[in-house]
C-alpha positions as a Markdown table, in Angstrom:
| # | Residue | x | y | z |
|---|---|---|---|---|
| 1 | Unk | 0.0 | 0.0 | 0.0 |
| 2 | Unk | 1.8 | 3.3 | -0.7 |
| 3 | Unk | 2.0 | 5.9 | 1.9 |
| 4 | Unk | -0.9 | 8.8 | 2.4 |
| 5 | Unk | -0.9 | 11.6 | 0.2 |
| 6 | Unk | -1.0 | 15.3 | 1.7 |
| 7 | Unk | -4.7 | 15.4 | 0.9 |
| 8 | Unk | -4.9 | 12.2 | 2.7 |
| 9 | Unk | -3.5 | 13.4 | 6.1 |
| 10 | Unk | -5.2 | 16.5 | 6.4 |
| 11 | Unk | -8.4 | 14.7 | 5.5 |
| 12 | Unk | -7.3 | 12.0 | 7.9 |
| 13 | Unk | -6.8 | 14.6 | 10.7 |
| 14 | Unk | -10.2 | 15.8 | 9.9 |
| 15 | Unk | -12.5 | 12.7 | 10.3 |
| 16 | Unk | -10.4 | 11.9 | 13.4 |
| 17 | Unk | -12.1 | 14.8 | 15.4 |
| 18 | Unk | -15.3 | 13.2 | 13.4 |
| 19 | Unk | -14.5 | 9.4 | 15.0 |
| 20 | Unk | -14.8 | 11.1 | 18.2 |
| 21 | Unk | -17.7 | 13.1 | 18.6 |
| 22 | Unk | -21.4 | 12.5 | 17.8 |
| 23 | Unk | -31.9 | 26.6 | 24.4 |
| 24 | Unk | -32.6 | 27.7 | 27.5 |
| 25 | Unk | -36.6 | 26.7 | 26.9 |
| 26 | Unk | -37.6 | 23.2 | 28.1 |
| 27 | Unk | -37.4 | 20.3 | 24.9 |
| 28 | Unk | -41.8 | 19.9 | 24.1 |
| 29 | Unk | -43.4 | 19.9 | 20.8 |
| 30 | Unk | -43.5 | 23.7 | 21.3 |
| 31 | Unk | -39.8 | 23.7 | 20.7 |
| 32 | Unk | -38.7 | 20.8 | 18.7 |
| 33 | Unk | -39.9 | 20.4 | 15.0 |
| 34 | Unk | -39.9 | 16.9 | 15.6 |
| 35 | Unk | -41.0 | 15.4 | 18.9 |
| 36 | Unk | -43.1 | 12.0 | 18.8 |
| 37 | Unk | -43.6 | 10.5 | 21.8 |
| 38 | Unk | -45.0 | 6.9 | 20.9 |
| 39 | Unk | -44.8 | 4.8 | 24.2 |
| 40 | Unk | -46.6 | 5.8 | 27.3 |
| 41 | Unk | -45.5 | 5.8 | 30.8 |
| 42 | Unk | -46.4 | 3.2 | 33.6 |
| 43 | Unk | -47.4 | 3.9 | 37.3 |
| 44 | Unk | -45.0 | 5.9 | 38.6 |
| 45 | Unk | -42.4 | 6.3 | 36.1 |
| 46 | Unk | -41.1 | 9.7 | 35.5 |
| 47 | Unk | -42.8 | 11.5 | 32.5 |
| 48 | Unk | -40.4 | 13.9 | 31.0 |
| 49 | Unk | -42.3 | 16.3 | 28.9 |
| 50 | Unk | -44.4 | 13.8 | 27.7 |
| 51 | Unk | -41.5 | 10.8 | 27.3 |
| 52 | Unk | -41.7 | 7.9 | 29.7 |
| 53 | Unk | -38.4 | 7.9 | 30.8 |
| 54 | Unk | -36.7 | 4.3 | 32.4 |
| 55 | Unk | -33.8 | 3.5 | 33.4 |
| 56 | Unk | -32.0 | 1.2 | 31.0 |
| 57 | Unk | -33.5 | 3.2 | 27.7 |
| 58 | Unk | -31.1 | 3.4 | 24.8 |
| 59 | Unk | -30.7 | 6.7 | 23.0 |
| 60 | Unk | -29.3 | 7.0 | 19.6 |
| 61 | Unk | -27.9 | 10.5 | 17.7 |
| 62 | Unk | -26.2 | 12.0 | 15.2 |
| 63 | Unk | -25.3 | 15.7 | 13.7 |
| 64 | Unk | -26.4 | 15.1 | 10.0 |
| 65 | Unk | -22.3 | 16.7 | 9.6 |
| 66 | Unk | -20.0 | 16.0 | 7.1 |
| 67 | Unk | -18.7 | 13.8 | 10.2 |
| 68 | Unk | -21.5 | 11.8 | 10.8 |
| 69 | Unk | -21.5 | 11.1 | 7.1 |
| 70 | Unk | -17.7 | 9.8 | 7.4 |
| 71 | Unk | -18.8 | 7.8 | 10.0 |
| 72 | Unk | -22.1 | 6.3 | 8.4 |
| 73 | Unk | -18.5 | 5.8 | 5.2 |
| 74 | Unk | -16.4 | 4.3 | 7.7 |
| 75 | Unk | -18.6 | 0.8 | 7.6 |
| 76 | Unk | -19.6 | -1.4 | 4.8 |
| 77 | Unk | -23.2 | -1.6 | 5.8 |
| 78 | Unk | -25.6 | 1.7 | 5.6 |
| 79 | Unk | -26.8 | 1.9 | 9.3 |
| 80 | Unk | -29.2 | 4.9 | 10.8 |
| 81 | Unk | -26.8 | 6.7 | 13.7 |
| 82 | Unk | -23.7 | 7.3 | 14.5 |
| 83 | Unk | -23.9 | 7.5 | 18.2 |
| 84 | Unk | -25.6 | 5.7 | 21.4 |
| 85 | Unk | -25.8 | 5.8 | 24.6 |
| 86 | Unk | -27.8 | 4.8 | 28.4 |
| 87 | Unk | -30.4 | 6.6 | 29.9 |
| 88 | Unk | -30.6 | 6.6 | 33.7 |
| 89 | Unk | -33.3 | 7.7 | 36.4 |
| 90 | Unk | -31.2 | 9.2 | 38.7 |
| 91 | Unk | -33.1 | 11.5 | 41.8 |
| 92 | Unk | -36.4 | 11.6 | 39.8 |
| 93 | Unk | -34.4 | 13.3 | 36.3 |
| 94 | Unk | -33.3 | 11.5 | 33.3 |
| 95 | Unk | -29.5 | 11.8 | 32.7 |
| 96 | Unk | -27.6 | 10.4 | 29.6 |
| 97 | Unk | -24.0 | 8.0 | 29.9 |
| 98 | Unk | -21.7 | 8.5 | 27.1 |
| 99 | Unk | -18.5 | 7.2 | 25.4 |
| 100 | Unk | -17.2 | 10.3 | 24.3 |
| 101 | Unk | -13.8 | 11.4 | 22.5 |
| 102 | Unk | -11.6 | 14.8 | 22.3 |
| 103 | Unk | -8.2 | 15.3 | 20.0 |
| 104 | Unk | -6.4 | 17.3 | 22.3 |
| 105 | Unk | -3.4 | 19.3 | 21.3 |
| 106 | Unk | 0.0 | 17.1 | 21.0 |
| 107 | Unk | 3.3 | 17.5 | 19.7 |
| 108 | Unk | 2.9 | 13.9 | 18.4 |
| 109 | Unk | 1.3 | 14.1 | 14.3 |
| 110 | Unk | 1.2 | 10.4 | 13.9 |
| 111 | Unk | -1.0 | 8.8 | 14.4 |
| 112 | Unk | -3.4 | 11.1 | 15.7 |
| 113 | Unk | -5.5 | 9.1 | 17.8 |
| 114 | Unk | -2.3 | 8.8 | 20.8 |
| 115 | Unk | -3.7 | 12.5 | 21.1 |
| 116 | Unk | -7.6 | 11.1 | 22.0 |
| 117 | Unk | -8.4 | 11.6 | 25.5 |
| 118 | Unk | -11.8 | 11.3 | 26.8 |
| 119 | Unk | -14.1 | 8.3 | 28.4 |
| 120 | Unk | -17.8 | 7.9 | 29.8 |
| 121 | Unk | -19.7 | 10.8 | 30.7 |
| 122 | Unk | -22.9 | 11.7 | 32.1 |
| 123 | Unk | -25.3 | 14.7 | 31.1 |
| 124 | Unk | -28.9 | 15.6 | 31.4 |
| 125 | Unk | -31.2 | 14.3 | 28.7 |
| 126 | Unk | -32.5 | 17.6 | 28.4 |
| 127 | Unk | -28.7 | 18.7 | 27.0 |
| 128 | Unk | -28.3 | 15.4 | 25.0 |
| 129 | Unk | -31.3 | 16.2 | 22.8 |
| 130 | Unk | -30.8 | 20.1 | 22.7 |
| 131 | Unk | -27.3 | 18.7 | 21.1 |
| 132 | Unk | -27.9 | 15.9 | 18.7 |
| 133 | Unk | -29.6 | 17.2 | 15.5 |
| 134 | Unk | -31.5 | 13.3 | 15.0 |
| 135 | Unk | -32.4 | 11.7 | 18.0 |
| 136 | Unk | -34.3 | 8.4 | 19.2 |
| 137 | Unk | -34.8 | 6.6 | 22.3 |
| 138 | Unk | -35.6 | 2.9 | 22.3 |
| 139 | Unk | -36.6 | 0.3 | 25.4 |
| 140 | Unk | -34.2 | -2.2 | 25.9 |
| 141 | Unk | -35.5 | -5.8 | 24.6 |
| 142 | Unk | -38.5 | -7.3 | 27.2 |
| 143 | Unk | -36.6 | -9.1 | 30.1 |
| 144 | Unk | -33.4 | -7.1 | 30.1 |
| 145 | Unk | -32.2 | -6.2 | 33.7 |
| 146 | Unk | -32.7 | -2.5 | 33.6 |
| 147 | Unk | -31.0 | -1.8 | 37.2 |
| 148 | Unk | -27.7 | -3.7 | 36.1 |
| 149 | Unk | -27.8 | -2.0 | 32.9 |
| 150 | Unk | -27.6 | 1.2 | 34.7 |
| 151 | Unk | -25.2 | 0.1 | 37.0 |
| 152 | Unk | -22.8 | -0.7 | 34.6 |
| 153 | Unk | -22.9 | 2.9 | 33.1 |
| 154 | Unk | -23.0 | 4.3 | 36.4 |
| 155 | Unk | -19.8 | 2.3 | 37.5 |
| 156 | Unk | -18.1 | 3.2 | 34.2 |
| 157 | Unk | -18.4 | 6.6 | 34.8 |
| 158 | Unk | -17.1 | 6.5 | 38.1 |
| 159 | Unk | -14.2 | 4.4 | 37.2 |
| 160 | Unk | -13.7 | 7.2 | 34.5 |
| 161 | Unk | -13.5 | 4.3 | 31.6 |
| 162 | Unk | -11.6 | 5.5 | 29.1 |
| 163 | Unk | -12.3 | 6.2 | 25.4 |
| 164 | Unk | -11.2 | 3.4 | 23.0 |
| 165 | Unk | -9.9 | 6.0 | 19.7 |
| 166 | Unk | -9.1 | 2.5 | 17.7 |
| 167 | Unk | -12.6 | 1.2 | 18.4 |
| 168 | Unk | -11.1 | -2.6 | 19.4 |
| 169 | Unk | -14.3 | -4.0 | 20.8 |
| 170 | Unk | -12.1 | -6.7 | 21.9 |
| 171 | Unk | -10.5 | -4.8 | 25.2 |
| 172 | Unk | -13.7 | -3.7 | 27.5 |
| 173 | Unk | -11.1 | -1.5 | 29.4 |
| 174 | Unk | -11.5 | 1.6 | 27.0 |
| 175 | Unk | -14.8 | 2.0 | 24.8 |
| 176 | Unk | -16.3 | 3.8 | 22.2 |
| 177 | Unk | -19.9 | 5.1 | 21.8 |
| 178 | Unk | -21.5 | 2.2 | 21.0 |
| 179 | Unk | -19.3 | -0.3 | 22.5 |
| 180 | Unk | -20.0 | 1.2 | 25.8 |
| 181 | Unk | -23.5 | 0.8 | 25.0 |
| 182 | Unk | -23.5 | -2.6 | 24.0 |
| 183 | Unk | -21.8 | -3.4 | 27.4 |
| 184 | Unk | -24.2 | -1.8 | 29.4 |
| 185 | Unk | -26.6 | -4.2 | 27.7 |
| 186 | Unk | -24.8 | -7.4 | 28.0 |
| 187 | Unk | -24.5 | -6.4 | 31.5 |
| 188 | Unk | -28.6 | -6.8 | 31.7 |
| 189 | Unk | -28.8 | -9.6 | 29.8 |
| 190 | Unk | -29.0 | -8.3 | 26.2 |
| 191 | Unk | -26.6 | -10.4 | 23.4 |
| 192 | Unk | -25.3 | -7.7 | 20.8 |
| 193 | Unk | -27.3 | -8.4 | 17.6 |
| 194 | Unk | -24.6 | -8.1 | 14.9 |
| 195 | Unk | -21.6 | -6.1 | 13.5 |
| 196 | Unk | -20.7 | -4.2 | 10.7 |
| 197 | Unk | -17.7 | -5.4 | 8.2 |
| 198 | Unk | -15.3 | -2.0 | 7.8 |
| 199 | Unk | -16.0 | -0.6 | 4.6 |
| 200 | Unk | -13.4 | -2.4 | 1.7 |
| 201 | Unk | -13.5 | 1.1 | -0.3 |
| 202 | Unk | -9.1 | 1.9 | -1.1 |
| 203 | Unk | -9.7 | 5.4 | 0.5 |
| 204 | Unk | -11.3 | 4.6 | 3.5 |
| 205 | Unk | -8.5 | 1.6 | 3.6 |
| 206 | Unk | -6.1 | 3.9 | 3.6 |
| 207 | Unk | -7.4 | 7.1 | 5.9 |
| 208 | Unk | -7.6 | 4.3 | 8.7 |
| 209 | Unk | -4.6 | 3.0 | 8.1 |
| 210 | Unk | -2.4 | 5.8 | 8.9 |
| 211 | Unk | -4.9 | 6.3 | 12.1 |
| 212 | Unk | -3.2 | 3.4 | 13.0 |
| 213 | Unk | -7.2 | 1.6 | 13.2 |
| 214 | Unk | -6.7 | -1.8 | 12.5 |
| 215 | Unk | -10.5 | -3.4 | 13.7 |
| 216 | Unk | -12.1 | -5.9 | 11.1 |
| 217 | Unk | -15.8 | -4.3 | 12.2 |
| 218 | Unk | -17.6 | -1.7 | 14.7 |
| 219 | Unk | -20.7 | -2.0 | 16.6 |
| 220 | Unk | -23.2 | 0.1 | 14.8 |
| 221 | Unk | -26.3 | 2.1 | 17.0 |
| 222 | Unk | -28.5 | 0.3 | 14.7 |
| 223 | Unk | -27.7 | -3.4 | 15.8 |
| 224 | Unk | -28.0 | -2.0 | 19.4 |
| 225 | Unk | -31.7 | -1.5 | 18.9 |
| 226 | Unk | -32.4 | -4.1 | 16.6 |
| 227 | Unk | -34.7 | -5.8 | 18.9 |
| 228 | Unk | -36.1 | -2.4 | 20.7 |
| 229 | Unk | -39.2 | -1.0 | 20.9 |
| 230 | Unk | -39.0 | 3.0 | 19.8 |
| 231 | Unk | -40.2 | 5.1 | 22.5 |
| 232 | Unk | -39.5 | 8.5 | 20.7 |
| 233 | Unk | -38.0 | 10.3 | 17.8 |
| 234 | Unk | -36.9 | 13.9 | 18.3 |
| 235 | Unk | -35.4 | 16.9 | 16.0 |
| 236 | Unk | -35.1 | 20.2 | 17.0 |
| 237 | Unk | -34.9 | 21.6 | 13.3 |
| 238 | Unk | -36.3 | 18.7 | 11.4 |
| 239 | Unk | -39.9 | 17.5 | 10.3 |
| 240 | Unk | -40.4 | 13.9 | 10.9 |
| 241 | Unk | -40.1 | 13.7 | 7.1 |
| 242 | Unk | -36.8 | 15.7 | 6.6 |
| 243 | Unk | -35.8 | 13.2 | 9.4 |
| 244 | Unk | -36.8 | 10.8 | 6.8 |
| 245 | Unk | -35.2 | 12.1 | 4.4 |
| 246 | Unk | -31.4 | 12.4 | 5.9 |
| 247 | Unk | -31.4 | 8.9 | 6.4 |
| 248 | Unk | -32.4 | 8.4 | 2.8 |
| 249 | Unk | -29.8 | 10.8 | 1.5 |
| 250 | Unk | -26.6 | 9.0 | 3.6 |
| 251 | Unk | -28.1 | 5.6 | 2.5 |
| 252 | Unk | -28.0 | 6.8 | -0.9 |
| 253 | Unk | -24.9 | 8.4 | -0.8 |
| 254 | Unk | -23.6 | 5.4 | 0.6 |
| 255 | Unk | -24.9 | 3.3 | -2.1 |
| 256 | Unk | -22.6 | 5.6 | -4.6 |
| 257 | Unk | -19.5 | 5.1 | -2.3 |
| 258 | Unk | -18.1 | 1.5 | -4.5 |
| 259 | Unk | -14.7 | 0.8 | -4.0 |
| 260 | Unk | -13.1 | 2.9 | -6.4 |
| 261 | Unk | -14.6 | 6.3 | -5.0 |
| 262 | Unk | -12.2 | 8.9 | -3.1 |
| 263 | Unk | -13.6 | 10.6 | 0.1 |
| 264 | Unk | -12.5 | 13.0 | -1.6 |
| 265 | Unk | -14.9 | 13.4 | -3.9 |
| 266 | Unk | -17.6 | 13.4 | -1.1 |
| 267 | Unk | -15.7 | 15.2 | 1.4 |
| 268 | Unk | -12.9 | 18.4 | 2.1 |
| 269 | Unk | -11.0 | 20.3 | 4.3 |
| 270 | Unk | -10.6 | 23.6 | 3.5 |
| 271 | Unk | -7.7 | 25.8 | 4.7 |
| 272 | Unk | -9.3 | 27.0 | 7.9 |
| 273 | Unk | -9.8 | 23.5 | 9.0 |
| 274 | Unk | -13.6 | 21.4 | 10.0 |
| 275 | Unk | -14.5 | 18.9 | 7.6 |
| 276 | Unk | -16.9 | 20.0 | 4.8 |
| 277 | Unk | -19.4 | 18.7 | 2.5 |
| 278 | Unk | -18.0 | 19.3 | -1.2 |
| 279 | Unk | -20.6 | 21.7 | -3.1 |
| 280 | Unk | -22.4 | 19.0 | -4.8 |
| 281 | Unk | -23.1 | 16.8 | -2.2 |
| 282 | Unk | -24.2 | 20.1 | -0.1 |
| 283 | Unk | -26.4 | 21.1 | -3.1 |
| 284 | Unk | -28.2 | 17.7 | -2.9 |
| 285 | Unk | -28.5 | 18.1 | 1.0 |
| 286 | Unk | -29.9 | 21.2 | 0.7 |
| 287 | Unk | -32.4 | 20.5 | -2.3 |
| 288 | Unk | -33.7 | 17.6 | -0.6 |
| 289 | Unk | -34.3 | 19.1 | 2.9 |
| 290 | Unk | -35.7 | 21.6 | 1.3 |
| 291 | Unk | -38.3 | 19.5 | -0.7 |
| 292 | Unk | -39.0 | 17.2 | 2.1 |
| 293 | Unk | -40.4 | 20.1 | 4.0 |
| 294 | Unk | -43.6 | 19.3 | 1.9 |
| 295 | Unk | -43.3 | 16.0 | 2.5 |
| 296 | Unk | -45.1 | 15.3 | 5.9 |
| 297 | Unk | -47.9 | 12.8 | 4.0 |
| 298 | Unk | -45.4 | 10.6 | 2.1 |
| 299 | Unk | -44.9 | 7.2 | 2.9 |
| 300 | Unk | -40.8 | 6.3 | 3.6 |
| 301 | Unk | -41.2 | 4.4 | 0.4 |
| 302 | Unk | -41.8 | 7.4 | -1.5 |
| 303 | Unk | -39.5 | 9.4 | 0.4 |
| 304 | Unk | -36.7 | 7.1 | -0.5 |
| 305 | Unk | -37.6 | 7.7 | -4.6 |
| 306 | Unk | -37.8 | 11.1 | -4.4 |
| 307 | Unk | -34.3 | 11.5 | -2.9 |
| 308 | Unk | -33.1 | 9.0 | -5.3 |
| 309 | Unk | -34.4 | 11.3 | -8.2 |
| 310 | Unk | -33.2 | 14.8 | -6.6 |
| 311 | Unk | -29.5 | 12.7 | -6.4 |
| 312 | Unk | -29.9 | 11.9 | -9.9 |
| 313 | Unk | -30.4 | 15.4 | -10.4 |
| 314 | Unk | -27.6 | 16.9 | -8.4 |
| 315 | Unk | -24.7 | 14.0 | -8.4 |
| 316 | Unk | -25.8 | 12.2 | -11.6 |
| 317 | Unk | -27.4 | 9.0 | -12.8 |
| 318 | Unk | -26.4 | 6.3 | -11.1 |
| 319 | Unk | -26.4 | 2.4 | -11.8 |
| 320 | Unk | -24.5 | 0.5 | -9.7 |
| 321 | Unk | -22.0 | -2.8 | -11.4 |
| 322 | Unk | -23.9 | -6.1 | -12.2 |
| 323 | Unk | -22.0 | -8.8 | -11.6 |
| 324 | Unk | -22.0 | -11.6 | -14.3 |
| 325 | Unk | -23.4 | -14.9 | -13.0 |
| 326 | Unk | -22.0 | -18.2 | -14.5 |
């Protein structure tokens, strides 16, 4: 394999802050564009603003950034979220527990992820959906053991777990986002429903490379909930439709990401620094959330065509290789 271009490494340093991550009114339907509540709460549960709230709940997030999309790049498999996490009851409020990541400043330039610090962290739910741009919040499977599940984050946090920057799900003594979760989990009983293969494509092979990220697969949000019943979905910008949509537009930019594609050509730094959308790609972000404003009666199936058509329209037809049969 030959060694990273420029480009490369200043992408790389880029979508290493984006391996990392993920108002003053109370979050209600009066604030969020989004904010259905679909479960309801039992005898003396604690109803926050309308969201039966349990110990043991998942939550799931992303930004919609050009980071969330290098993450959503990263695997093989198009998954919904980027990022996870444990709700616990604590005193009567509902707080979140988080793997979470920071680059910190280092004289060391390679790799970059010797310059991660970070671990598990707690925060209010109110903060964790005032910060997530997409966010859902799923019951653990029926007979998981909700108290161990929280002790486990509790106990993590307390221990101040570290954050695991090469994402080995292998060593349980530093974790990533969903790792973390899927602990917490097992902790109450709950088997981890699947992985996702790293994505094959040369450039991604070769961003992760010089990261020094060596992992065959990552545990995805999506396999984390796979056997959950969705309590809520929340936006404070979106419709449930442009909701919708987002997903559509990464699972169909995903679709265009074969093997020979550069992240490049979906993705920049420019000279300031932050990882950026390139125009096109933004241009097609932009028409569809702006078209799926009217889009509130459309069925996901339909959602999913139109944002095939408007990426047609702004990226080009696309027809992805058939492979010969024998």
């Amino acid at each position: 394999m030959t060694n990273p271009t420029r480009r490369n490494r200043s992408l790389a340093t880029a979508l290493a802050a984006g391996l990392l991550a993920g108002g003053c009114a109370t979050p209600g339907p009066a604030t969020f564009a989004t904010w259905q509540v679909e479960a309801v709460a039992d005898e003396g549960e604690v109803n926050f603003a309308g969201i039966p709230v349990r110990s043991g709940q998942i939550v799931v997030s992303e930004q919609g950034s050009a980071n969330s999309l290098f993450l959503a790049l990263l695997v093989a498999e198009d998954r919904p979220y980027v990022h996870s996490g444990i709700v616990v009851v604590e005193d009567g409020r509902p707080v979140v527990y988080e793997a979470n990541g920071r680059m910190q400043p280092s004289l060391r330039t390679q790799p970059l992820t010797q310059n991660v610090v970070g671990g598990v962290r707690r925060l209010d739910l109110q903060t964790f959906l005032e910060n997530n741009r997409f966010v859902a919040i799923y019951d653990p499977p029926p007979g998981a053991d909700r108290e161990r599940i929280a002790r486990y984050a509790r106990e993590s946090f307390m221990e101040r777990l570290p954050f695991d920057a090469w994402f080995d799900r292998t060593d349980p003594s530093k974790v990533y986002c969903s790792e973390f979760t899927a602990l917490a989990l097992a902790a109450g009983g709950v088997a981890l429903q699947g992985t996702s293969p790293m994505n094959p494509n040369d450039s991604v092979t070769v961003i992760l490379a010089w990261l020094g990220i060596t992992t065959p697969d990552i545990i995805p949000p999506a396999a984390i909930v796979a056997d959950s019943s969705r309590v809520g979905l929340f936006s404070r910008r979106d419709s449930p439709a442009q909701v919708e949509a987002w997903f559509a537009v990464k699972a169909e930019l995903h679709r265009r990401f074969t093997r020979d594609q550069k992240l490049g050509n979906v993705l920049y730094l420019p000279p300031l620094g932050g990882l950026k959308f390139q125009p096109p790609v933004a241009a097609f972000m932009a028409a569809t959330n702006a078209a799926a404003a009217d889009w509130d009666d459309l069925a996901p199936e339909e959602i999913d065509r139109r944002v095939r058509a408007l990426a047609a329209r702004e990226l080009g037809p696309f027809e992805p290789a058939r492979v010969a049969l024998d």
